[in-house]
N, C-alpha and C positions, 0 to 999 in steps of 0.2 A: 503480542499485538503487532501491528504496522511497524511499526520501529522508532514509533517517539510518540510522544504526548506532549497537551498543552500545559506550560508555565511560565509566568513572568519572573523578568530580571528587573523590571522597573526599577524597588527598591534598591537591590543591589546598584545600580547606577546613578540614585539617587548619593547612595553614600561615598561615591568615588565619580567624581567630576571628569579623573584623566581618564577611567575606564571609560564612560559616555564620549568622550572625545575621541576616543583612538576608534571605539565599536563605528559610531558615526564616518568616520575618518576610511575605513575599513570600506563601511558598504557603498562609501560612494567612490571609490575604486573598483567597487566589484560593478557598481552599475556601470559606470564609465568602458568595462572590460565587456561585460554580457549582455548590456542596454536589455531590453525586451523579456530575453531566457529568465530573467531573474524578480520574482514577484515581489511585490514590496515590502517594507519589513527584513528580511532575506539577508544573509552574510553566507559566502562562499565558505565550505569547508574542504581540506584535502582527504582527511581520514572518512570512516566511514562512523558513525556514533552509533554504539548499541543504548537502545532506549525500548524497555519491554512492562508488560506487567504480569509480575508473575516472573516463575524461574522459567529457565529454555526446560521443556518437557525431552522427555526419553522416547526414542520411536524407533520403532523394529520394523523394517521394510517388510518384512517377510507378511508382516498381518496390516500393512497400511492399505488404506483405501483414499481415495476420492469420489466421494457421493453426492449425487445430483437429486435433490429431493424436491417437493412441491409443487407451484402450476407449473410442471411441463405434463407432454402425452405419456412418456412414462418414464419412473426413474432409472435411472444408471448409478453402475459406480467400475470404476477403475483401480486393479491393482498398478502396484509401480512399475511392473514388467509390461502392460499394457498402452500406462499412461507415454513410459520412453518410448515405445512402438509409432506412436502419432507424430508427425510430419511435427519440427522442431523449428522455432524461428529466432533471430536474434534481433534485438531491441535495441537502441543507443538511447539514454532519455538522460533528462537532468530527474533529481527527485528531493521535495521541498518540506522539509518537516516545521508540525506549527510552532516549535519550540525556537522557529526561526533561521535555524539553520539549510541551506543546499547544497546538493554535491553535484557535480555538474558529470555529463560526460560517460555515463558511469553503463555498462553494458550486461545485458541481464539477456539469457537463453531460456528458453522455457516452450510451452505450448501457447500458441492464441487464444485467446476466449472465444474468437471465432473461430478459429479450427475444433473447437470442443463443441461448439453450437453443430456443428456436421454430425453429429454423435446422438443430439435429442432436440426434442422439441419443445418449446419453454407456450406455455398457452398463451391466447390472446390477452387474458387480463393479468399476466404477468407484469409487475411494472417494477420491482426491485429484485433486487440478490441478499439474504442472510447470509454474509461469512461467518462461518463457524469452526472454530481453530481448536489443535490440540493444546489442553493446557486452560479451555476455556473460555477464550475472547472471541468478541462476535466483531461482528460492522458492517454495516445498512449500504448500499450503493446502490441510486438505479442504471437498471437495465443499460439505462440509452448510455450512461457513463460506461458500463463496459463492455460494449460494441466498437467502441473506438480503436482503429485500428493499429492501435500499438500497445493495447491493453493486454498483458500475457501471463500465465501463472509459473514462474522461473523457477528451474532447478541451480540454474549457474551465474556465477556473477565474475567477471572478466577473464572467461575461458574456465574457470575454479569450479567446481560446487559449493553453493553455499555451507557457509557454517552455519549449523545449531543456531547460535545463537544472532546471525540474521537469518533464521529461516526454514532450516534445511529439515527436511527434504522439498518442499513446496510452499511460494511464498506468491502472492498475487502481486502483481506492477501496474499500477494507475498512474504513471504520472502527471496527468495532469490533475489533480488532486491530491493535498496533504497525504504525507506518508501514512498515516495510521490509516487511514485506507486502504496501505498496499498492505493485507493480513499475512504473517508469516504464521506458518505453520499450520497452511490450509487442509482441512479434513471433509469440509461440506458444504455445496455452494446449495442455498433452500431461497425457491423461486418463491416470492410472495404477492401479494395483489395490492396490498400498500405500505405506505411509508410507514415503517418502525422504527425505533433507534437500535443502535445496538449498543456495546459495550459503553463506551467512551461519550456518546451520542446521549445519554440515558444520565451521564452526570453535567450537560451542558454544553457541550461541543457539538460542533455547528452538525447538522445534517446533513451536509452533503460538503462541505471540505476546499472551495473553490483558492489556490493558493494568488492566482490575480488578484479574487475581489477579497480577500484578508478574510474569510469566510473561519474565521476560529472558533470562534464562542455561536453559538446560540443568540 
């Protein structure tokens, strides 16, 4: 999946008064540090958290693809020999998972979703993206959220290639939306005409992910 999913500590807090104090204690030092960068609810983390569903799948470059499926004028797909061939960009973003936590800073290489829009042509009444992931996992995002120009589908994360288990070989980067957005272990972007849920979306989490406006639940 994205890299986290929705759950509450509520209880847990409830039952340890000096935990609620320090977590509290915590974010309002990170706000005091990031004012703005940092959406509410939110506590800075240094490490990077694996949060998936499902195990990390097995994937053989040699037979991977990335496939352009639905409203566009026609589909495509790319092997990986292809995909590296396309002009490469790098990204600086913070990224905000609903589970509460962000990691600030954090530098992801990849392709643009707009340099892959040079490639095909998505129809007039396209108005979302299916991500469809090896391993299984979907997630819904429209269009206009991934036109933004720092939206990228990353092979590397701080000069590295990602690991398996964030992602590797191909991981989408939204930042400006909840991580489970950004799909790790992208296999097929399917252009649709309306809003569907996908994985995560389909047991009550929110539709579109806004990490400003605390957009978690449904």
């Amino acid at each position: 999946m994205g890299g986290c999913y929705p759950q509450s500590d509520g209880q847990a807090l409830e039952r340890h008064p000096q935990l609620a104090f320090d977590l509290l204690s915590r974010r309002s030092k990170d706000r005091e540090k990031y004012g703005k960068r940092l959406p509410p609810g939110q506590k800075v983390v240094e490490d990077w958290p694996v949060l998936s569903h499902g195990g990390t799948p097995q994937i053989d470059l040699s037979t991977w693809r990335l496939r352009i499926s639905g409203a566009v004028e026609r589909g495509v797909e790319f092997s990986w020999d292809q995909l590296q061939a396309l002009p490469s960009a790098i990204v600086t973003c913070d990224i905000h998972c609903v589970t509460s936590w962000s990691r600030m800073d954090n530098q992801f290489e990849g392709v643009l979703f707009q340099e892959l829009l040079n490639h095909f042509q998505p129809l007039p009444s396209a108005k979302q993206v299916m991500l469809h992931c090896y391993g299984g996992y979907t997630t819904n995002i429209p269009l206009s959220d991934l036109m933004q120009e720092n939206v990228l589908l990353a092979y590397k994360h701080a000069g590295e290639e990602l690991t398996p288990s964030h992602g590797w070989p191909l991981r989408l980067v939204v930042p400006h939306l909840y991580f489970w957005k950004s799909a790790k272990w992208v296999r097929r972007l399917d252009f649709i005409e309306r809003e569907e849920p996908g994985f995560w979306e389909s047991y009550g989490y929110h539709i579109r992910g806004d990490p400003w406006k605390e957009e978690r639940y449904s």
